[in-house]
C-alpha positions in Angstrom: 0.0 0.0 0.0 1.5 3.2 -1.3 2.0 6.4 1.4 -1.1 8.1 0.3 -3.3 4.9 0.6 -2.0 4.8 4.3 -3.2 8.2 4.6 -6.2 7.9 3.4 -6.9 5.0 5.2 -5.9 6.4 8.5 -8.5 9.1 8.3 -11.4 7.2 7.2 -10.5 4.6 9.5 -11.6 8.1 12.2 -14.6 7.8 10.9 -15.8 10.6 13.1 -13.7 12.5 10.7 -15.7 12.4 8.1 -19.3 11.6 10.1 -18.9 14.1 12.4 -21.6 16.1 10.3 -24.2 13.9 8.0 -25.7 16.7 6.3 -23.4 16.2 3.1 -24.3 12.7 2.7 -28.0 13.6 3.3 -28.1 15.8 0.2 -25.9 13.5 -2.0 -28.2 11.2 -1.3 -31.0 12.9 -2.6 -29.2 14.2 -6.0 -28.2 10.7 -6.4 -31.7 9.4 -5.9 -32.9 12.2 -8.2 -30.5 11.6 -11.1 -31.1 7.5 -10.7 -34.8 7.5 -9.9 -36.3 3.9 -8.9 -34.4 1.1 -9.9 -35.0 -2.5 -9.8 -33.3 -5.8 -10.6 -29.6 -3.5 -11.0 -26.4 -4.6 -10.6 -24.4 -1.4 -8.3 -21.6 -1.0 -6.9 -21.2 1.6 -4.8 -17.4 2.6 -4.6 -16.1 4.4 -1.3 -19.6 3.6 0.1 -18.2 4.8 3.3 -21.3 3.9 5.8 -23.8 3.1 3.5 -26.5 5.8 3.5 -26.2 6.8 -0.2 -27.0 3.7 -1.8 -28.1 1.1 0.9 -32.0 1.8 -0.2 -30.9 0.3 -3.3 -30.2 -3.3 -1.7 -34.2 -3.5 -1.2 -34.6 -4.5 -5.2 -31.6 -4.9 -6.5 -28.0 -6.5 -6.1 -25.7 -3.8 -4.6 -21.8 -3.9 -3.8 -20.2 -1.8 -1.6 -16.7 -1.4 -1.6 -14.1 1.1 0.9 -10.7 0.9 2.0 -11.8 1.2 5.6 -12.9 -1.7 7.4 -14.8 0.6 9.4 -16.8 2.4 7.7 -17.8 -0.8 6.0 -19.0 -2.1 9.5 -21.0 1.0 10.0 -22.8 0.6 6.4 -23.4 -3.5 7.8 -25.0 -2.1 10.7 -27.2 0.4 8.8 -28.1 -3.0 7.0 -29.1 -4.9 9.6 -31.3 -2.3 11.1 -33.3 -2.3 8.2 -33.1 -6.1 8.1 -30.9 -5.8 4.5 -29.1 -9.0 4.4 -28.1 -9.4 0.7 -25.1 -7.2 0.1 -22.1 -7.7 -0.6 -18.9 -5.8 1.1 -15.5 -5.7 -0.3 -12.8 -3.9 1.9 -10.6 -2.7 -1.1 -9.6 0.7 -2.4 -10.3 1.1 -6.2 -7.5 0.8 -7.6 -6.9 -3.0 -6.1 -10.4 -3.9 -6.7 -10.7 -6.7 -9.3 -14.1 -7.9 -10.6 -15.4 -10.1 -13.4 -18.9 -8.5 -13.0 -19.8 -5.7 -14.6 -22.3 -3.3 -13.2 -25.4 -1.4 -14.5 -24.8 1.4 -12.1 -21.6 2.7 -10.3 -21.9 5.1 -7.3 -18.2 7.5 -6.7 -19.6 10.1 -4.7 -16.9 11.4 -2.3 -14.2 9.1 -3.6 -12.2 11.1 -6.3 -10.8 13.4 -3.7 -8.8 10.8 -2.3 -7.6 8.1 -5.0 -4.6 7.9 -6.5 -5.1 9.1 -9.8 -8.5 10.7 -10.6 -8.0 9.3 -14.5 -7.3 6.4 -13.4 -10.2 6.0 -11.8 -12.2 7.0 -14.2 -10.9 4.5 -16.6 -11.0 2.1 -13.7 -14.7 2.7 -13.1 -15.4 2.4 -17.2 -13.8 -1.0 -17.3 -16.1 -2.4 -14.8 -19.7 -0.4 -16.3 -21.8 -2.2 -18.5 -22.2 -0.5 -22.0 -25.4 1.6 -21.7 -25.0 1.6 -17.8 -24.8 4.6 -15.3 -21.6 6.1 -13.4 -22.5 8.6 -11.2 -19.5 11.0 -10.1 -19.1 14.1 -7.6 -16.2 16.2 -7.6 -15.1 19.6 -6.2 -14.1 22.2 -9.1 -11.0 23.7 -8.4 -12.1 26.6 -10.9 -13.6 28.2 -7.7 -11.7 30.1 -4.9 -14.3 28.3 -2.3 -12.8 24.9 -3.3 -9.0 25.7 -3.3 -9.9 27.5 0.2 -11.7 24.7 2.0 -8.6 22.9 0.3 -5.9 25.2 2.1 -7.9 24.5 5.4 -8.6 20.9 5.1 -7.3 19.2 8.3 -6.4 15.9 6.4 -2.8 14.7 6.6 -2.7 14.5 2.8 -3.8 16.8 -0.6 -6.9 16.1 -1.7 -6.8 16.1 -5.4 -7.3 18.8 -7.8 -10.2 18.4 -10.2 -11.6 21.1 -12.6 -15.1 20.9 -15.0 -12.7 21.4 -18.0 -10.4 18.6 -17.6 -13.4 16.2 -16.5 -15.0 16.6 -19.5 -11.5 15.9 -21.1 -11.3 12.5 -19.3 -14.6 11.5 -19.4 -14.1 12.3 -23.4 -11.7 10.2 -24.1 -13.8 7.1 -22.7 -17.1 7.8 -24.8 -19.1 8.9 -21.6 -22.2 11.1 -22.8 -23.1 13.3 -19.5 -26.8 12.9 -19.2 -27.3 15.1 -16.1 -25.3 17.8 -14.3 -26.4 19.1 -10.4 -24.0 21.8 -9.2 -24.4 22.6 -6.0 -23.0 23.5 -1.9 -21.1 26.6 -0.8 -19.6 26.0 2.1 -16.5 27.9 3.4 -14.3 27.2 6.5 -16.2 27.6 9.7 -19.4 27.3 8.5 -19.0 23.4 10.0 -19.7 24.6 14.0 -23.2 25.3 12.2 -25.7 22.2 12.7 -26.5 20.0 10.7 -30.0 21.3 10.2 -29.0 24.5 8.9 -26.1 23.2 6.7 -28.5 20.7 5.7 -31.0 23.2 4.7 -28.0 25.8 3.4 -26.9 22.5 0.7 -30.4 21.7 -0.2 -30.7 25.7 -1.2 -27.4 25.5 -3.6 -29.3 21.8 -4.7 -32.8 23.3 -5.5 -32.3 27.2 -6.4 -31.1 27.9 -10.0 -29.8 31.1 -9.5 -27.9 29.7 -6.2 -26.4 26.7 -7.9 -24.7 27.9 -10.1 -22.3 29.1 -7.9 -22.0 25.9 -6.2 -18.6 24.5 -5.5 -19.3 20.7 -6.5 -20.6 19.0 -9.3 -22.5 15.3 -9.2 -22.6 14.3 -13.3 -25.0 11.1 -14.3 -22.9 9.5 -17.0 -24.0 7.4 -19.6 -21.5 4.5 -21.3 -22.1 4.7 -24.9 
């Protein structure tokens, strides 16, 4: 396992780092929803699934994967599970890049995840090699374009740089793999300090940036539906 791996690993595996506030995944849930609608009989894999909440509805009719480097974030998402009496998914602790699967998927969930690989084109290409032609990859990523990003960036407190990702070089990458972007959401403005808010009013600040027009568009993060061609 590489050095940034380790790192990455080491803060997830904190999972109060990154669950300290749950209104983020709250609204990626909903876009995500939004963007995939109802889905039955699937084949998903959600990568980085951290503890679950995004896709775990999913599990109710239809075969869903979750893979994440951290063993336990993937016992949280087993616990969310069980709660709900969900006993038909399958966890993988893995990061991306040493996942290997035979399956292919219909849909593939990377929402939070391209902050923290090792190569964001990589990835991508990754991801592609394990969609079914005609299938769905959902993707979020912060646009470096805007000051807000590059200053939540400066004042991160992880032990390692997140990675830099802009609209315009997406759209290269996702180019050069015959992706057709079916839907965009832009969306969240969040600036250091804003966090010692509560999660009902950050919750309620995202969903504004989600659901306002004129707001969103100068949202700091983008979640693309992707078609395979």
């Amino acid at each position: 396992m590489n050095n940034r791996r380790k790192d990455v690993l080491k803060f997830f595996n904190n999972t109060n780092n990154y669950l300290h506030k749950t209104f983020g995944l709250k609204v990626r849930k909903k876009i995500v929803y939004d963007l995939l609608g109802n889905l039955h009989d699937k084949e998903i894999l959600d990568v980085g699934c951290g503890n679950g909440v995004i896709s775990l509805e999913y599990a109710k009719k239809n075969n869903l994967t979750m893979i994440d480097i951290s063993a336990k974030m993937l016992e949280l998402a087993r616990e969310k599970a069980e709660l709900l009496h969900i006993n038909n998914i399958n966890y993988i602790e893995s990061s991306i890049e040493k996942f290997d699967s035979k399956k292919k998927y219909d849909v593939i969930i990377a929402v939070g995840l391209l902050s923290h690989v090792t190569s964001i084109h990589s990835t991508i290409v990754q991801l592609n090699s394990l969609l079914k032609k005609n299938g769905n990859l959902i993707i979020q990523f912060s646009d470096y374009n805007s000051i807000i990003t590059k200053i939540n960036i400066l004042f991160s407190r992880r032990n390692y740089v997140v990675n830099k990702s802009t609209k315009e070089n997406m759209f290269k990458i996702i180019g050069s793999l015959e992706y057709s972007l079916k839907n965009e959401v832009r969306y969240s403005i969040l600036l250091p300090g804003m966090g010692r808010l509560s999660d009902k009013i950050l919750y309620n600040i995202t969903m504004l940036t989600y659901q306002n027009p004129y707001v969103s568009k100068y949202g700091t993060d983008f979640i693309w539906n992707l078609k395979k061609k």
